[in-house]
Every structure is written in C-alpha cells, then in structure tokens.
N, C-alpha and C positions, 0 to 999 in steps of 0.2 A: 836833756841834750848837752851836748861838748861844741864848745867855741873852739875852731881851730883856726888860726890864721894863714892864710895860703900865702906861701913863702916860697923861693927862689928852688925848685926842683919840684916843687908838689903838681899834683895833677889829680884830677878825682876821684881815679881807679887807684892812687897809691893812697889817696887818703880813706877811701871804702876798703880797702885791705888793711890799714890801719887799723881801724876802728871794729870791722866787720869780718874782717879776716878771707875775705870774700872782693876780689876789687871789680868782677862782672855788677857790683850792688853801685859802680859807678852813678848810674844814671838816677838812681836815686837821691845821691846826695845834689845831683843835677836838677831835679826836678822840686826838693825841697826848698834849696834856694832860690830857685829863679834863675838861674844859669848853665843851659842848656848843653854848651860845651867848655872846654876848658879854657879859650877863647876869650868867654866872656869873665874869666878870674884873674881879678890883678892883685897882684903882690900889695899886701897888707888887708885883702878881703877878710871878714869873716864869713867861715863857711859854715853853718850849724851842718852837728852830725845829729840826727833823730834817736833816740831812743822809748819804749822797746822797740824792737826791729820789726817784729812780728806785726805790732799796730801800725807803724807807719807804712809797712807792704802792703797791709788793708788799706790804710787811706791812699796809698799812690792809686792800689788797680781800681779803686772805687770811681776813684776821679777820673778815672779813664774810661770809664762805661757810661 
C-alpha cells in the first residue's frame, strides 16, 4: 500500500486517478479507509491506497455479498 496524505485540493476521485489512473475507483479508496465521502477527509489524513488492485476489488465486492 502507499500512504498519501490528503492535502488542500485532494479529493478521492483525484487520488484513485493518481494512483489508478482510473478516478470512478473513488469509492474504493472510500471504502478502504473508512471514509465514505470526501467529507469525512481532513487535511493531514492518511489515506492508504491498496495495492494489488485486482485483490482488493476482490475483497471490496466480497464484503458486499
């Protein structure tokens, strides 16, 4: 995983494009943390990004069945 600190423009769809190249993968860095929107992210958070990507889409739709 990558530690990113959520700073003064971020938001979770720019940091799932960052990381994922992809920022629809929003919700999963939402759903990894515990922080459902962007709302609940304050300037100095760490936001863990999951890697592989492939496993951690496993474990999200898992958890959701």
């Amino acid at each position: 995983k990558i530690d990113h600190i959520y700073s003064t423009g971020d938001s979770l769809s720019k940091i799932a494009f960052k990381h994922y190249g992809d920022a629809r993968l929003w919700w999963l860095l939402a759903w990894y943390n515990s922080k459902p929107t962007d709302f609940h992210c304050k300037l100095g958070d760490i936001i863990e990004v999951p890697f592989p990507l492939r496993e951690v889409l496993e474990q999200a739709y898992d958890s959701r069945v």
